[in-house]
C-alpha positions in Angstrom: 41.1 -3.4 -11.2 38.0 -1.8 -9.1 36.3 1.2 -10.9 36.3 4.0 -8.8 32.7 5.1 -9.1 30.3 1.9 -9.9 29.1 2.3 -12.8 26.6 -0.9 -13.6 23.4 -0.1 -15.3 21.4 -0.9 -12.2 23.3 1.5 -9.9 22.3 4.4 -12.3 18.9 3.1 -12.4 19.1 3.0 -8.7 20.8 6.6 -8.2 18.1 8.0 -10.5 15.2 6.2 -8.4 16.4 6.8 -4.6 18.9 9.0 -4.3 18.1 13.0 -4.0 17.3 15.1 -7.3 19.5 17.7 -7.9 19.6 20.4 -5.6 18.9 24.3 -6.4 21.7 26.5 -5.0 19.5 27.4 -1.8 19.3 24.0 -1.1 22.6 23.8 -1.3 23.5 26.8 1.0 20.8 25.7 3.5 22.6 22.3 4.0 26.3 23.9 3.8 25.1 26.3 6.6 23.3 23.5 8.8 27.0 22.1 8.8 28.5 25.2 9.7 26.2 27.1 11.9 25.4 24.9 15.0 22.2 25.5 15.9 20.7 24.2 19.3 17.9 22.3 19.7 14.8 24.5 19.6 12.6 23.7 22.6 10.3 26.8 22.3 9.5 25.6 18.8 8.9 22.0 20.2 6.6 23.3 22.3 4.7 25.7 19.9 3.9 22.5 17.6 3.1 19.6 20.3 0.4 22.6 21.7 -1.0 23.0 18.0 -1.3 19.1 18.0 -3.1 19.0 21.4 -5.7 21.2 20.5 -7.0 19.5 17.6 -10.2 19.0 19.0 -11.3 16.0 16.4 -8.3 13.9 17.9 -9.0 11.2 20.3 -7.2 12.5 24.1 -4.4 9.3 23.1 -3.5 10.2 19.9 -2.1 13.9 21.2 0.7 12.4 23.2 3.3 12.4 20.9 6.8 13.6 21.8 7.8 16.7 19.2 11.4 17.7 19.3 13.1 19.7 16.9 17.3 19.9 16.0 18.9 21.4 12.7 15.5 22.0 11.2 14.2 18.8 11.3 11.0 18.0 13.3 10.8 14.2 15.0 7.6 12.8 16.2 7.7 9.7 18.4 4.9 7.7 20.3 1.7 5.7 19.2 -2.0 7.0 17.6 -4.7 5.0 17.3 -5.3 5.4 13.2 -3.4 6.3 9.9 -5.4 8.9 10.2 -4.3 10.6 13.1 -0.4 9.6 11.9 -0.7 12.1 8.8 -2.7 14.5 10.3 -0.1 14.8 13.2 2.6 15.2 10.5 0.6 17.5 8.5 0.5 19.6 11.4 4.3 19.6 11.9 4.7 20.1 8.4 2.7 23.7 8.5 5.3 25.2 11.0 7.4 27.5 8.7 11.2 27.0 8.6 11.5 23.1 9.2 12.3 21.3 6.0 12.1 17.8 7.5 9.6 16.1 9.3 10.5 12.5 10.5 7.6 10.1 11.6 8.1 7.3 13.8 4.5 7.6 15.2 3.7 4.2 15.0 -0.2 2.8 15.0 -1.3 1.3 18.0 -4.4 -1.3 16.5 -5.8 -2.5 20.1 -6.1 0.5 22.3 -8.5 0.5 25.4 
């Protein structure tokens, strides 16, 4: 007979490790209402970060052509930078726009650039 939850010693150990901590009840009622409440994506906010990003004025001319979009709160950057560097600084930048909980990277680092 199969358990219906697993309950090994290394799944809890894993659970405790990966998964998310608890949750505060606005948490909560911020993801219940992303499900509910379907909220195009926001192009005008897209557009308000990717500028913010192209006028850093220490960042090499390649590293500001990233593409920024933004769905259900959540931020994506896409494209290749030259340094680590730029990568977190890009993010940090995307991070500073109130009202997005979520940034995902996938700036990747681009070693030989010309």
């Amino acid at each position: 007979e199969i358990p219906a939850k697993p309950t090994t010693k290394e799944y809890q150990e894993f659970k405790a490790d990966f998964l998310p901590k608890h949750m505060d009840m606005y948490e909560k009622f911020c993801n219940l209402s992303e499900k509910i409440l379907k909220i195009k994506p926001d192009a005008k906010r897209a557009a308000e970060i990717q500028e913010a990003i192209e006028h850093k004025n220490y960042l090499p001319d390649t590293d500001k052509h990233v593409s920024v979009t933004v769905e259900n709160r959540t931020v994506t950057l896409k494209g290749k930078v030259s340094s680590e560097e730029a990568r977190r600084d890009i993010e940090d930048t995307a991070v500073s726009f109130v009202g997005y909980n979520r940034v995902s990277n996938f700036l990747e680092i681009e070693s030989n650039r010309s």
